[in-house]
N, C-alpha and C positions, 0 to 999 in steps of 0.2 A: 481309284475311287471305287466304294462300295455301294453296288445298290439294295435295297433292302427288298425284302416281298413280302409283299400284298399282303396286311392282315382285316381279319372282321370290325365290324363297326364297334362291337363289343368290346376291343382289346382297346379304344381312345378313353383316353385319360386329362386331368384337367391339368392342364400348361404344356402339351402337345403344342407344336410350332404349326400356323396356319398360314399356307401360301395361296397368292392369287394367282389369276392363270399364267402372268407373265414369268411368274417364279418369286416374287416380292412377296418377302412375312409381311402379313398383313394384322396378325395378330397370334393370340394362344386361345384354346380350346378352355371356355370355362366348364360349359354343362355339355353335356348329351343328353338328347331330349327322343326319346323312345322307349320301347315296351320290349325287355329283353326278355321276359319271357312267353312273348308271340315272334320276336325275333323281328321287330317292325321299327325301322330307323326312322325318325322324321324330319331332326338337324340337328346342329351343334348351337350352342351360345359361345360366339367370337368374343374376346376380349379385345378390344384394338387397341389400347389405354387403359393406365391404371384407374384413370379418375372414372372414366367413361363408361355409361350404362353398355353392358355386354349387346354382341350385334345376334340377331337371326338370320343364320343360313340354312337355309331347307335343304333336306339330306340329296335332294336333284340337282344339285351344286355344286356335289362331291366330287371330283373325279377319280383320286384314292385314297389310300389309306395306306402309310405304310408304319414301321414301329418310328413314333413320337414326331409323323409329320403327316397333316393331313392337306391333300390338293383341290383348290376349287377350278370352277369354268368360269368362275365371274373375275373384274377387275377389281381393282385397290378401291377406285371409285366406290364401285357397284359396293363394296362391301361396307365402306364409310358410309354408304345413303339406305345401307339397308336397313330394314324395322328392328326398333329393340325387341328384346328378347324376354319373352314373358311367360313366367312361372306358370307351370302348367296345374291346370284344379286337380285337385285331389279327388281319392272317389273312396280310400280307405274309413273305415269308422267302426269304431270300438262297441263292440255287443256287451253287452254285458250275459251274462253266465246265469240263465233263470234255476241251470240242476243245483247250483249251490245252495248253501247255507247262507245264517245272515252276513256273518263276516267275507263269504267271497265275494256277496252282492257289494255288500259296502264298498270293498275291493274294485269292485268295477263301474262303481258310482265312479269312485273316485280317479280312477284311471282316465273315465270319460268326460270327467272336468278340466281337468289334465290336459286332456289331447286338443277341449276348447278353447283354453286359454292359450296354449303352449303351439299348437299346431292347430288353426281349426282348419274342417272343410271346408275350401276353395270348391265355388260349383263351375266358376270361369276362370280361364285364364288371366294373372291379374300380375301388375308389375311387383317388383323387388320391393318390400319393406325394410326400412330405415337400418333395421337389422341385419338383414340378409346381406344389404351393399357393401354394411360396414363388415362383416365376416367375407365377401369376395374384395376389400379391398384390402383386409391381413391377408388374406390367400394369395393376391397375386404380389404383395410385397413381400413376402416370407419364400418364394416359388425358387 
């Protein structure tokens, strides 16, 4: 038997195998929820079920990390009763470009209607939209 080593929070990916502390997959790795460019982990979103709103485990849960299997301290329980997992506010928004001309103002009119319809800013964390669930429920049937 091979053991694998140790990698960064950085290198999980989504449908990584999630075990509880006993050693029972308890799920797959939907999201990573941190700031990789402050290098600041804060937890994963558990899938336990396909049907099932993804679980939050806080990154102080982790115990490793290794390639395509990540280990908690909590039980199968603890991870079944844990809080779902919610989409974290956004903080990016689109400027628009005052040195342009008319055409690139337009341009960024238009970009920034875009981004309201298409993606707006989130100020709080807020649950999965009707959309989002149905795109993580091809994801984890397609996996």
């Amino acid at each position: 038997m091979r053991v694998s080593d140790p990698v960064s929070w950085l290198m999980i990916r989504p449908g990584w195998k999630v075990y509880a502390s006993d050693g029972t997959e308890v799920g797959q790795v939907d999201e990573v929820a941190g700031d990789d460019t402050n290098d600041i982990f804060n937890g994963l979103a558990v899938a336990t079920s396909a049907l099932g709103r993804p679980k939050y485990i806080p990154a102080e849960r982790v115990t490793s990390i290794t390639e395509g299997r990540v280990d908690l301290s909590v039980a199968r329980d603890q991870v079944e009763a844990a809080d779902e997992f919610l989409e974290p506010a956004t903080t990016a928004q689109i400027e628009p470009d005052s040195r342009g001309g008319v055409g690139e103002q337009l341009g960024a009119d238009v970009r920034e209607l875009e981004g309201k319809a298409v993606a707006p800013i989130q100020r709080h964390e807020h649950r999965m939209n009707i959309w989002g669930r149905t795109a993580l429920f091809f994801r984890r049937l397609f996996r």
